[in-house]
N, C-alpha and C positions, 0 to 999 in steps of 0.2 A: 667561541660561542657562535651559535647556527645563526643565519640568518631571520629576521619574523616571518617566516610561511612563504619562504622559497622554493626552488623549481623542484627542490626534493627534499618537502616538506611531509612530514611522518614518514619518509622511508631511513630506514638508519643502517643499512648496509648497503655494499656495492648492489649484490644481489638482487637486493630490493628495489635498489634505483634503476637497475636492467629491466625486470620484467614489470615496472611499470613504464617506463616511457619506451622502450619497445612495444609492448603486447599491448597493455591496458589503456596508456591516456590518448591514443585515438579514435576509443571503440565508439560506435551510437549507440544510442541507449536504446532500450524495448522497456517500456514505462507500464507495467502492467496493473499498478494499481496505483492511481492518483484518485485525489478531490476535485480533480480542478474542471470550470463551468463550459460546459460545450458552449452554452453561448456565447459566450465570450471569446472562444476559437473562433466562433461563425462571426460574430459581429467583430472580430480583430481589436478588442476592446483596445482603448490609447489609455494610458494610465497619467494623470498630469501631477502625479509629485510619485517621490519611491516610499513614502507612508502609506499609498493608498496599495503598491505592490507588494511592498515589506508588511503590513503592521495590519490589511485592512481584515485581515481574519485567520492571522497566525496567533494559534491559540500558545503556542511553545513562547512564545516572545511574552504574550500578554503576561505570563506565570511569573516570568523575572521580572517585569516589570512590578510586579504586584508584590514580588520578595525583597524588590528595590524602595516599597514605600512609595508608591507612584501615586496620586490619586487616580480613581477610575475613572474621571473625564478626560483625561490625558493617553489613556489606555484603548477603552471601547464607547467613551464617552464624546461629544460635540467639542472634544477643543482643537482650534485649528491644528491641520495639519502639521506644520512647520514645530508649533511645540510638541506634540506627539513626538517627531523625530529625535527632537533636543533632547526628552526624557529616556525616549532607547537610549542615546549617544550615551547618557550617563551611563544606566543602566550596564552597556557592553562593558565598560572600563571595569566592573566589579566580576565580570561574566569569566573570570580566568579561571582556565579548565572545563569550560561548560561547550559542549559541542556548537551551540548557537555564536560562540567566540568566531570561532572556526568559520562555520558556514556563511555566517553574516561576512566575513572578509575575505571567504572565494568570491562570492556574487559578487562585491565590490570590486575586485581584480577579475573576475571573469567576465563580468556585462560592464560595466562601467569604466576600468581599465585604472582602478584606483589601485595605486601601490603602498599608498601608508596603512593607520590604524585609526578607527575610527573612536572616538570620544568627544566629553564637551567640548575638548579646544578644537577640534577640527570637523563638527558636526555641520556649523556653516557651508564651510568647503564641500565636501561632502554633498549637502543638500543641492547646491547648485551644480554641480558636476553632473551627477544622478538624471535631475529634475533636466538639463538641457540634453539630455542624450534618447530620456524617457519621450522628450518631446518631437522627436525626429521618427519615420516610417520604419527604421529599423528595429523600433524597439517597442510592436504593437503586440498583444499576445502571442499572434503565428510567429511573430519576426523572433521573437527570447525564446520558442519553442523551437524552430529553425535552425536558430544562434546556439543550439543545446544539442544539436546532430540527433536529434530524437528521429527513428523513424516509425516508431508506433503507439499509443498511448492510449489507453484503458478509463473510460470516466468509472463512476460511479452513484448507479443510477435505479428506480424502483419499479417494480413490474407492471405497476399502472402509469408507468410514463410515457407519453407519446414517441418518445425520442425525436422529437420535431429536428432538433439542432443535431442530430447524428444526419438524419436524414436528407437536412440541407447542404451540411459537410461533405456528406458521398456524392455529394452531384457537383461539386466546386472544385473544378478543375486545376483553380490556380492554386488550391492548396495540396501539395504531396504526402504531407505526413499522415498516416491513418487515424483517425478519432473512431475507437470505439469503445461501445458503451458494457459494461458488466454489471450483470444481475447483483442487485441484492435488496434481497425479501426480507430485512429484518421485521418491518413490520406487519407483515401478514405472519411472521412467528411469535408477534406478542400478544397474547390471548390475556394478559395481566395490564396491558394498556386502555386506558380510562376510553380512550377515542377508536378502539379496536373494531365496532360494529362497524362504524360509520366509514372507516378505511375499507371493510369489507365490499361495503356497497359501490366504493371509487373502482375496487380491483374488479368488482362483478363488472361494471360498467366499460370499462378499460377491454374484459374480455369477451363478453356478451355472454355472461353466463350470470344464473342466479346461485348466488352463493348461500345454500341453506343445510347444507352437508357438510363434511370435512372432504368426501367424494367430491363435492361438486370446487372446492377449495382448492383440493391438488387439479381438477379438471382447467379451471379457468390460470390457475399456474403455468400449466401447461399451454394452454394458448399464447399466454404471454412469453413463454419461454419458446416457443416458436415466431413468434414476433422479433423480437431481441435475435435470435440467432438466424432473421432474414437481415437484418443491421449488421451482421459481421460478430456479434454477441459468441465467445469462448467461455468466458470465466464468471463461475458465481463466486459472490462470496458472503461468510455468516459470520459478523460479532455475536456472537455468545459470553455468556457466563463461566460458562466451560461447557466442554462437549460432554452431553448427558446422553446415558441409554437406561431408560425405564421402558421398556415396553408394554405392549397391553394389545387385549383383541381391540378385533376393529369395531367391533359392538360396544367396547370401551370409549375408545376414540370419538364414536361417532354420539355418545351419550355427554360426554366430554362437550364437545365441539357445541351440542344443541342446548345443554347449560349456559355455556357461554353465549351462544344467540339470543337468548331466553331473558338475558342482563344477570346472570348470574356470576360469582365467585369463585373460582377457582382455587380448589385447595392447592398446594406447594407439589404434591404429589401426579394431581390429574395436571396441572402445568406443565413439570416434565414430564409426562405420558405423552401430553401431547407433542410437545417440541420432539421427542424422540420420534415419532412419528412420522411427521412434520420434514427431520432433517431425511430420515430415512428414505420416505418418497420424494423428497427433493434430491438427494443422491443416487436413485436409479435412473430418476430422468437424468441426471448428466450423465449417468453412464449411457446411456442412449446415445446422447449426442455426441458426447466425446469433448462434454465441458471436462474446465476445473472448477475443481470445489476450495476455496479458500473456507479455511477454518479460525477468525478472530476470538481468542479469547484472552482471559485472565486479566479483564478490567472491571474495576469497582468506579462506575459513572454518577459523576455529580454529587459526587460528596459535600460541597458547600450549599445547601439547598437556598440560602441568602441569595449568591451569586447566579444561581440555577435558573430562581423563581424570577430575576430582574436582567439575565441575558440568554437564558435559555441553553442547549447543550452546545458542546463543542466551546463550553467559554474559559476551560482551561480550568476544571475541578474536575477532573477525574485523576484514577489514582490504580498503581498496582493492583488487584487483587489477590486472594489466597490461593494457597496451593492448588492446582485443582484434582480430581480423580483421575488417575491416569487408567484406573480400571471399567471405568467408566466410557474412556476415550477406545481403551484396545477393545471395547464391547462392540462399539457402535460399526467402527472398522470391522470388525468380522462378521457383523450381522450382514454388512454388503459382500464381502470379501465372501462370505461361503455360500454363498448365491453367484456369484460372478456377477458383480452388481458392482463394485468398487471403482469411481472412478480416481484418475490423477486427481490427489489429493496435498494440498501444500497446509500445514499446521503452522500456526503460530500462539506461542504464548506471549504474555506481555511480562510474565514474572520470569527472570531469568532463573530463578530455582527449577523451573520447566525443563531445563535444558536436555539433562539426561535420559529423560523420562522418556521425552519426546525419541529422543537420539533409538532409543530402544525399542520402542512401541513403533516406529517404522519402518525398521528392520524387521519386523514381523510381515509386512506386505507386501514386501517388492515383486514385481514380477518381468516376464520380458516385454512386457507391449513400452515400455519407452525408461531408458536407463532413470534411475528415482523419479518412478512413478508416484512414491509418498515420499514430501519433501517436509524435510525441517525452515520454516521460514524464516527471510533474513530478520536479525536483530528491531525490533519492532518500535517504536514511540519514546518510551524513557529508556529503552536499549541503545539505538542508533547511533550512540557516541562509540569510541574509539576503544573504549574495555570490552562494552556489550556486544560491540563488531567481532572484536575477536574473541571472548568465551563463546558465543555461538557458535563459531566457526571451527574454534579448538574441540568444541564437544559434537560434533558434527563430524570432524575428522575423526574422534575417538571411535567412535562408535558407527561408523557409516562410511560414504563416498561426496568426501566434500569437492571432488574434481567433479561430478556432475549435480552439484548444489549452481541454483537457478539465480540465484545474485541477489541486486540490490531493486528495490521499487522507491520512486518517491512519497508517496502516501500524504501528498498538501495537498493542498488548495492553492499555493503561490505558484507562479508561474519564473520564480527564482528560483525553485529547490533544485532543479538538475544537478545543479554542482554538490550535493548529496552521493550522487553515483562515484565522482571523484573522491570525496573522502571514503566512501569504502572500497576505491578501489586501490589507492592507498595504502590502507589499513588492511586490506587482504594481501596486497602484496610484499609490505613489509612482513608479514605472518610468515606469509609462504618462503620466500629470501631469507627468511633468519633460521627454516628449516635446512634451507639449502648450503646457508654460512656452518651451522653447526652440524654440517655430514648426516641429518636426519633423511636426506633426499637427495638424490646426485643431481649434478648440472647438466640434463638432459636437456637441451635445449628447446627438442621437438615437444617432449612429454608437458612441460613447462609452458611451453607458447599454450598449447590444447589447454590445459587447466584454468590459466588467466583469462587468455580471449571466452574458455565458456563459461566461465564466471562470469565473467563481466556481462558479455550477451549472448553467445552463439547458443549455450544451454538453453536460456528461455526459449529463445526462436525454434529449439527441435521439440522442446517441452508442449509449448501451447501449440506449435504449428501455425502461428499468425503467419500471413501471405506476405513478408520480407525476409529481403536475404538475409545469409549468414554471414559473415566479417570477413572469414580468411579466406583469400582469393574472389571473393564474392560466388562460393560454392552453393549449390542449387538445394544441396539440401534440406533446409527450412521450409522453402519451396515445395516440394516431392511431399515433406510429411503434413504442410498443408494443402496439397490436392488428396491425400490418402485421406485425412481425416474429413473431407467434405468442406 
């Protein structure tokens, strides 16, 4: 019997245990899409118990606890800390097979240096172990960010925002690691949002522009999207519904658009007119620039509208959606594509039934300006565990080139998730090693090294072109394709 989440834990061949602790478990991470609050980078926030790190706005936790019977003041409610923890503790002991098992007891053996399992009976323990190590300089946000070999990190942030806290970052010497901030517009794309006008007028103000057009919309976008990308700003990205392409003249658009000024309605149809639109001029300008376009869909948001109405989004009701139109997706891609408009584009669904579809519909785009320039993205939210990691990655190799697939992102808010990168790197290497046990791939050793280290990070760093090195050897190449890109 295996040891509980030992030093070669999910790898289950020789294979596997080679080309992870050779190639993979020393990489730094390139973090390109998180949650997590610039300011709290800037002001090195101290965190005085690990409820407030753990529990203070991981909606993945609040969900078990809430399938555990938990009351909600224990949860996102006013009760002390300390029982907050006690009720996770229970909570984990029922969590078997659930990836939050898992990742909850790397952070403990990675930041904390805790070797057991956490539950009621040792939830005490735990708490003060945590809580005394939390209290020391090593363990302030920069320092778990530091402690995580991160060397570059991506917030998530909106076009009317000042990026005060990027701003103060780039001038802070004593800190190395990169904080930058990435576009995203979802709300100047929700023309069905009750508060839509009224954001109009924050983004007109933000760019100095009067917002009374759909012209003048994408005009003061662009401001802003010149703004963001004097910050160091690469990557947009769009939650959607699903990626829709309705087109329509611009006399449409622009009738549309003045409806909606007007305090009018939107029918289902002039909606996505508009967002097609919308995405579509927002995907020439990154071609300009030489962003990336993240494409988030296939989630059904807020479906308890009880819990909604009394904690607002992100409180852990949201859910898969339906399949989405993959003809719809391959439309919108060629509308840019046959213009030469198309920029790096990375797809993600949330419904793993996506997988294929995706896998296909990308392979329709590639070109030479940078090896999968349309990426399938990694396993997403209720993917991220250990199946989802790898049917991604199996239907990605089916159908595509998973040696230049861009890896793993953290996508919290917590300033623990790093050790996320470790379980899929893992879980990819175990994948790849059971290729190589079963004569699906020879034991090339060089070829092997290239596939893992760019998985892991070196792909991203040639992908986006962010200004850090690349891993093996500390070769300049990362470097070159971020002085080429500007």
């Amino acid at each position: 019997m295996r040891t509980f989440m030992d030093e070669d834990f999910l790898l289950s061949t020789e294979s596997a245990r080679k080309l992870y602790h050779r190639y993979a478990e020393g990489m730094p991470i390139l973090d390109y899409h998180s949650h997590v609050n610039p300011r709290e980078i800037y002001e090195d926030r101290q965190f005085e118990n690990i409820t407030q790190v753990w529990l203070g706005a991981d909606h993945y936790k609040w969900r078990q606890m809430r399938a555990n019977g938990i009351n909600e003041a224990y949860i996102t409610g006013d009760a002390p800390d300390y029982e907050k923890f006690c009720r996770w503790a229970k909570t984990l002991e029922m969590a078997i097979g659930n990836p939050l098992y898992h990742w909850s007891h790397l952070e403990l053996k990675r930041y904390f240096g805790f070797g057991g399992y956490l539950c009621r009976d040792t939830a005490r323990e735990v708490w003060e172990q945590c809580n005394a190590m939390l209290a020391t300089a090593d363990y302030s946000a920069r320092g778990l960010i530091k402690m995580s070999n991160v060397r570059l990190l991506c917030t998530t942030d909106d076009p009317a925002d000042s990026l005060i806290w990027h701003q103060r970052l780039a001038k802070d010497d004593s800190f190395d690691v990169r904080v930058l901030p990435a576009w995203r517009p979802d709300r100047a794309f929700a023309p069905e949002k009750e508060d839509y006008t009224e954001y109009l007028e924050n983004l007109g103000e933000a760019a100095d522009v009067e917002i009374d057009s759909f012209a003048s919309l994408v005009q003061a976008l662009c401001k802003r999207m010149d703004f963001f990308a004097g910050q160091g700003c690469r990557i947009a990205d769009h939650g959607l519904e699903y990626v829709m392409y309705e087109p329509a003249s611009e006399k449409q658009i622009e009738g549309i658009f003045a409806k909606r000024l007007a305090g009018g309605t939107l029918s289902r149809q002039e909606e996505m007119q508009f967002k097609t639109a919308f995405l579509l001029a927002m995907g020439r300008e990154y071609h300009k620039r030489n962003w990336v376009m993240q494409l988030h869909y296939g989630v059904k948001r807020n479906i308890n509208t009880r819990l909604f109405r009394a904690l607002g989004a992100d409180a852990g009701v949201d859910s898969i959606g339906s399949v989405a139109p993959y003809a719809q997706l391959s439309d919108f891609l060629n509308a840019l594509a046959d213009t030469d408009e198309l920029p790096k584009t990375i797809v993600y669904s949330l419904n793993p039934a996506d997988n294929a579809a995706i896998g296909s519909v990308i392979g329709c785009f590639q070109d030479d300006t940078v090896p999968g320039k349309i990426q399938q993205g990694s396993a997403w939210w209720f993917n991220d565990h250990k199946c989802g990691m790898r049917e991604q990655m199996i239907s990605l190799a089916n159908l595509g080139l998973l040696g230049n697939f861009i890896g793993m992102l953290t996508d919290s808010r917590s300033f623990l998730s790093y050790t996320r990168h470790e379980y899929f790197r893992r879980v990819m290497c175990d994948l790849i090693g059971g290729w190589v046990e079963d004569g699906e791939y020879p034991q090339d050793s060089g070829a092997l090294e290239r596939i893992v280290r760019g998985i892991s990070y070196d792909n991203a760093v040639r992908y986006f072109g962010f200004p850090v090195r690349r891993s093996a050897g500390e070769t300049a190449e990362g470097e070159e394709n971020a002085e080429s890109n500007g």
